[in-house]
MMTF fields as JSON, N, C-alpha, C and O atoms, coordinates in Angstrom:
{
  "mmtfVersion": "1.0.0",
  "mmtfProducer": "UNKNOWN",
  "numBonds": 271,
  "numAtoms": 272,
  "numGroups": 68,
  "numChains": 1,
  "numModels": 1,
  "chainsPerModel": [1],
  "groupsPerChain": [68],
  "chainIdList": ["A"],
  "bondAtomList": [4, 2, 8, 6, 12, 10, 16, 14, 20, 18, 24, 22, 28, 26, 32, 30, 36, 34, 40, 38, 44, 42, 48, 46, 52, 50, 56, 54, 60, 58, 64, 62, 68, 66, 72, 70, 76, 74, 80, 78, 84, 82, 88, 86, 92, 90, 96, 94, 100, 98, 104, 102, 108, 106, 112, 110, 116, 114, 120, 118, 124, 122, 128, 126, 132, 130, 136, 134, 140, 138, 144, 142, 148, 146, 152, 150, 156, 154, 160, 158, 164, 162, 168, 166, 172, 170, 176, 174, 180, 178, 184, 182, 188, 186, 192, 190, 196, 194, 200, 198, 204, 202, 208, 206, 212, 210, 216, 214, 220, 218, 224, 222, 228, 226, 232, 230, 236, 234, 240, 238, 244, 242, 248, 246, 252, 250, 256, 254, 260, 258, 264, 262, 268, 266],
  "bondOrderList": [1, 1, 1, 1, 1, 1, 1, 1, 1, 1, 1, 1, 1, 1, 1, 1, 1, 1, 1, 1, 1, 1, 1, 1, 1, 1, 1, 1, 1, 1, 1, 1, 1, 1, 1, 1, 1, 1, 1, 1, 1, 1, 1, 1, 1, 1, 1, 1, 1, 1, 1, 1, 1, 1, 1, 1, 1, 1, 1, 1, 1, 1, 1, 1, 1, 1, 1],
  "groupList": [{"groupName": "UNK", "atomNameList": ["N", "CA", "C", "O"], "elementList": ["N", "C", "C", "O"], "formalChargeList": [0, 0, 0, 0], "bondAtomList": [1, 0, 2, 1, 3, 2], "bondOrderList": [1, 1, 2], "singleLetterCode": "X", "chemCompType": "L-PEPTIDE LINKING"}],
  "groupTypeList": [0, 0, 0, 0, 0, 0, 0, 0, 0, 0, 0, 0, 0, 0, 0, 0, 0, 0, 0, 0, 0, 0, 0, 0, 0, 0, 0, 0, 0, 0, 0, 0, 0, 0, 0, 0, 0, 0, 0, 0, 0, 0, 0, 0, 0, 0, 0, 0, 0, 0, 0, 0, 0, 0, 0, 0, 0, 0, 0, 0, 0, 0, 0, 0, 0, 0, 0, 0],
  "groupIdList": [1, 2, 3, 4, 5, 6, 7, 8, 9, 10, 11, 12, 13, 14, 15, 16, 17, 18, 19, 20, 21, 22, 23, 24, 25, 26, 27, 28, 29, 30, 31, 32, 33, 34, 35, 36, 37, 38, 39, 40, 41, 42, 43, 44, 45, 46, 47, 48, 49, 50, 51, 52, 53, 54, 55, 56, 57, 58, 59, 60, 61, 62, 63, 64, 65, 66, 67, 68],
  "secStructList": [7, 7, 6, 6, 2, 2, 2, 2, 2, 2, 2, 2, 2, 2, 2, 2, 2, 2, 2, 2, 2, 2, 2, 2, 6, 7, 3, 3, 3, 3, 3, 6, 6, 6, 7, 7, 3, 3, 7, 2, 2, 2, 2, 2, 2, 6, 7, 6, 6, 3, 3, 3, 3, 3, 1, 1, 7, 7, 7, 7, 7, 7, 7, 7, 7, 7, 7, 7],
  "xCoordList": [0.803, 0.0, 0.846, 0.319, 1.979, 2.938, 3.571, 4.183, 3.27, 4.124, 3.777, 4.719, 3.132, 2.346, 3.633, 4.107, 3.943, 4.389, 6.024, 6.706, 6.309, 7.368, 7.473, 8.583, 6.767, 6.536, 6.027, 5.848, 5.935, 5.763, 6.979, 7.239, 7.935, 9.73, 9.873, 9.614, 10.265, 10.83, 10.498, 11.214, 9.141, 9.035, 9.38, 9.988, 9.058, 9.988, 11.193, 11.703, 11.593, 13.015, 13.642, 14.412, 13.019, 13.208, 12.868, 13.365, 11.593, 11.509, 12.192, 12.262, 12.736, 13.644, 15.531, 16.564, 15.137, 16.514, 16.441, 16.628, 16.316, 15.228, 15.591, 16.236, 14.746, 14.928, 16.259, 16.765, 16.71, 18.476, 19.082, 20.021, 18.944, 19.634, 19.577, 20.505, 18.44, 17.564, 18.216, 18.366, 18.518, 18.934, 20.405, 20.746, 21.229, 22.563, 22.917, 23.925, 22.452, 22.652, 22.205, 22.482, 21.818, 22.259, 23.228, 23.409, 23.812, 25.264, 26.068, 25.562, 27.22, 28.216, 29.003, 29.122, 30.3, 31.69, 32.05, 31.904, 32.583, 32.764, 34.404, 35.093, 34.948, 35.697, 35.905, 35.17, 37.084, 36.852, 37.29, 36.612, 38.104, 38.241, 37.28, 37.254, 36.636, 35.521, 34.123, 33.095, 34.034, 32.802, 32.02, 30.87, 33.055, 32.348, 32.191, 32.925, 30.842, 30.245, 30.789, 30.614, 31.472, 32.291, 31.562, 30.648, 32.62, 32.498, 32.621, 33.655, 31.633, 31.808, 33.215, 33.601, 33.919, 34.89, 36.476, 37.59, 36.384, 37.433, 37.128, 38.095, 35.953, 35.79, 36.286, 37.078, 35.267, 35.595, 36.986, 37.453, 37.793, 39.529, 40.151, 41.116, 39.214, 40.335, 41.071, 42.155, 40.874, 41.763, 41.733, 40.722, 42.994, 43.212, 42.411, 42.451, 41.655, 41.19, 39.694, 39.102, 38.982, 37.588, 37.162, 37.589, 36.384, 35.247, 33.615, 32.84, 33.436, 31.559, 30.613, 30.419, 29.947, 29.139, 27.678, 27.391, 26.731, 25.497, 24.357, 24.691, 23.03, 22.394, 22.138, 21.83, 22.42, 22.06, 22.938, 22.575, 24.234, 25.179, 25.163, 25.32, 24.955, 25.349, 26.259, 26.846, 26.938, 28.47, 28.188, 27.558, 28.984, 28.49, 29.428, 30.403, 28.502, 29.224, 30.098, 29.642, 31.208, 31.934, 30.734, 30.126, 30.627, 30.147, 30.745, 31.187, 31.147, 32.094, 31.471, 30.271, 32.534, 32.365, 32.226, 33.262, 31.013, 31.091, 31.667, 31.167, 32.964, 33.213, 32.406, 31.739, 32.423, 31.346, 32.218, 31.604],
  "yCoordList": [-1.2, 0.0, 1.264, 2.329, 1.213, 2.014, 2.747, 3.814, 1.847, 1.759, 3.095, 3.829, 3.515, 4.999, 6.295, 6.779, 6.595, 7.204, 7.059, 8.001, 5.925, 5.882, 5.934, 6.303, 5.714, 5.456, 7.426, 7.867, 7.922, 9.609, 9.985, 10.539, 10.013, 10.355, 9.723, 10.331, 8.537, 8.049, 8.353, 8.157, 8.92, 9.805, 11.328, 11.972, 11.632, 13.125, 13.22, 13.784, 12.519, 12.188, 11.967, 12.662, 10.842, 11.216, 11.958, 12.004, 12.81, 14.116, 15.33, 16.289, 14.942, 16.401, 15.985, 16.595, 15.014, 14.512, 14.93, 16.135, 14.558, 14.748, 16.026, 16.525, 16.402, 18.175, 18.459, 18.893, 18.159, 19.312, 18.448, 19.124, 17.382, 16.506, 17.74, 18.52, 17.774, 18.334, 19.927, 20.424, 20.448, 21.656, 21.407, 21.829, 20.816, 20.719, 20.617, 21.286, 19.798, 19.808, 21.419, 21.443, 22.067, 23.552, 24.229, 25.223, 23.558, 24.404, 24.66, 24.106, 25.516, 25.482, 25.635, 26.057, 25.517, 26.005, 27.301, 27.565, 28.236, 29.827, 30.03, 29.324, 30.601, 31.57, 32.528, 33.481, 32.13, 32.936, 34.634, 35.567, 34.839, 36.364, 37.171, 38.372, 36.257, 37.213, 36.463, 37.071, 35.744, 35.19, 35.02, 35.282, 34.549, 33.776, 32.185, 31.508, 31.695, 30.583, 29.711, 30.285, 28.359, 27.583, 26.011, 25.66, 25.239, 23.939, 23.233, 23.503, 22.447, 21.376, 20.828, 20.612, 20.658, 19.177, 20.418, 19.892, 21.637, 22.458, 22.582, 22.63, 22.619, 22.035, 20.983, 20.794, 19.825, 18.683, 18.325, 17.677, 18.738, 18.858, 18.791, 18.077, 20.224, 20.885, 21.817, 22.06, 22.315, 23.217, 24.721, 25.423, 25.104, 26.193, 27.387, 27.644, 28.195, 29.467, 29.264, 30.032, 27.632, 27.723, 27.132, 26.175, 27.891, 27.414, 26.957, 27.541, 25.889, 25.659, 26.699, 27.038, 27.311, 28.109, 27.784, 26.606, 28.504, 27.827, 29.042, 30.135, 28.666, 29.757, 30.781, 31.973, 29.721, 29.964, 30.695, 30.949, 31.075, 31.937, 33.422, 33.661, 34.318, 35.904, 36.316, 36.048, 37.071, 37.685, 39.315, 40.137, 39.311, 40.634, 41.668, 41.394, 43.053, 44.139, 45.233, 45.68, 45.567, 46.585, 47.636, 48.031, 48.038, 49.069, 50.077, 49.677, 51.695, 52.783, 52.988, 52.792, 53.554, 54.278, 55.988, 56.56, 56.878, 57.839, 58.671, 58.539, 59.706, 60.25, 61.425, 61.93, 61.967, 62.926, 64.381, 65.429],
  "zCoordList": [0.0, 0.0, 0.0, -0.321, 0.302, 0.812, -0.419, -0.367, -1.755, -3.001, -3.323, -3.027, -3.647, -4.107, -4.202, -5.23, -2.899, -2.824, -3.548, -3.952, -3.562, -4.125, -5.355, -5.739, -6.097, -7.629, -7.708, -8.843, -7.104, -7.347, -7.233, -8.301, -6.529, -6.282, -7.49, -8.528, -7.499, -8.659, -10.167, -11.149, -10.095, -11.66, -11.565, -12.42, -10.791, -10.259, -10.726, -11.695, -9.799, -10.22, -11.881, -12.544, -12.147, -13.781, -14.792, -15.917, -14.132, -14.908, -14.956, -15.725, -13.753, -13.307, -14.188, -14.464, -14.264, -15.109, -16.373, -16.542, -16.899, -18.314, -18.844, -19.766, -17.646, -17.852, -18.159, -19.194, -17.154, -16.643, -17.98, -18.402, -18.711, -19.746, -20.705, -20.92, -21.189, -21.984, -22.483, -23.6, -21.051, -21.235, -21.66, -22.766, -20.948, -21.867, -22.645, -22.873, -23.601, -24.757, -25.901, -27.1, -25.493, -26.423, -26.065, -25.362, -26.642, -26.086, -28.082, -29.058, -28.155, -29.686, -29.509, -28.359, -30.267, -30.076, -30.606, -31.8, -29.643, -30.136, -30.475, -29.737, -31.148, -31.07, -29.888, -29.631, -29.147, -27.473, -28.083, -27.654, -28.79, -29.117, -30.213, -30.479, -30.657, -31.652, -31.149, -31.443, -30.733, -29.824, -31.595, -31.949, -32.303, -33.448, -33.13, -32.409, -33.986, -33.795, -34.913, -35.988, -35.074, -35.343, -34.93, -34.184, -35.96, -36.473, -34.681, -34.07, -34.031, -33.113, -32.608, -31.459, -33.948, -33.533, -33.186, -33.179, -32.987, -32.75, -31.008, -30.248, -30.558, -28.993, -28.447, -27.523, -29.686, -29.088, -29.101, -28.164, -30.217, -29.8, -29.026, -28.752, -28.172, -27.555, -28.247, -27.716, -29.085, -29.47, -28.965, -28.948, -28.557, -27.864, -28.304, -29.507, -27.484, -28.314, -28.813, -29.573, -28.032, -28.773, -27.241, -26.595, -27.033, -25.714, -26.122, -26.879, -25.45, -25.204, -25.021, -23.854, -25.963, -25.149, -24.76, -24.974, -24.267, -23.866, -24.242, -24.699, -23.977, -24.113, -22.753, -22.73, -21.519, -20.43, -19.486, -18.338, -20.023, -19.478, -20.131, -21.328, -19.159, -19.743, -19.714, -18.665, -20.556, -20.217, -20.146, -20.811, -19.003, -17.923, -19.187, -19.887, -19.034, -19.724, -18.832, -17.78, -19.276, -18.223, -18.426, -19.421, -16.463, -16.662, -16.144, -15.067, -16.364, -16.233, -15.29, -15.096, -14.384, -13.21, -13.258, -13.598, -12.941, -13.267, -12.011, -10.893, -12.314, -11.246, -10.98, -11.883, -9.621, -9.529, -8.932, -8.728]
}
């Protein structure tokens, strides 16, 4: 009788997997100095000078300090 509850965690659980799976995979390989978008297999390399990017990361803008 008890089963109920467990069989609710345990799909939870794999929905919430799912999910977070789900989201990783949008990710591309950039160009780290022109933040140009490029061929996969220069990531998957490793080659120096190309990073993963995602949709879910922002890159912060300098902001000036105004003197008064």
């Amino acid at each position: 009788m008890r089963k109920f509850p467990s069989v609710v965690l345990a799909t939870s659980v794999l929905v919430a997997g799912l999910g977070l799976a789900g989201c990783s995979e949008k990710r591309w390989c950039e160009h780290d100095a022109t933040d140009t978008k490029v061929s996969d297999r220069y990531c998957k390399n490793g080659t120096p000078g190309y990073e993963w990017e995602s949709g879910s990361s922002h890159k912060k803008s300098k902001k000036s300090k105004k003197k008064h």
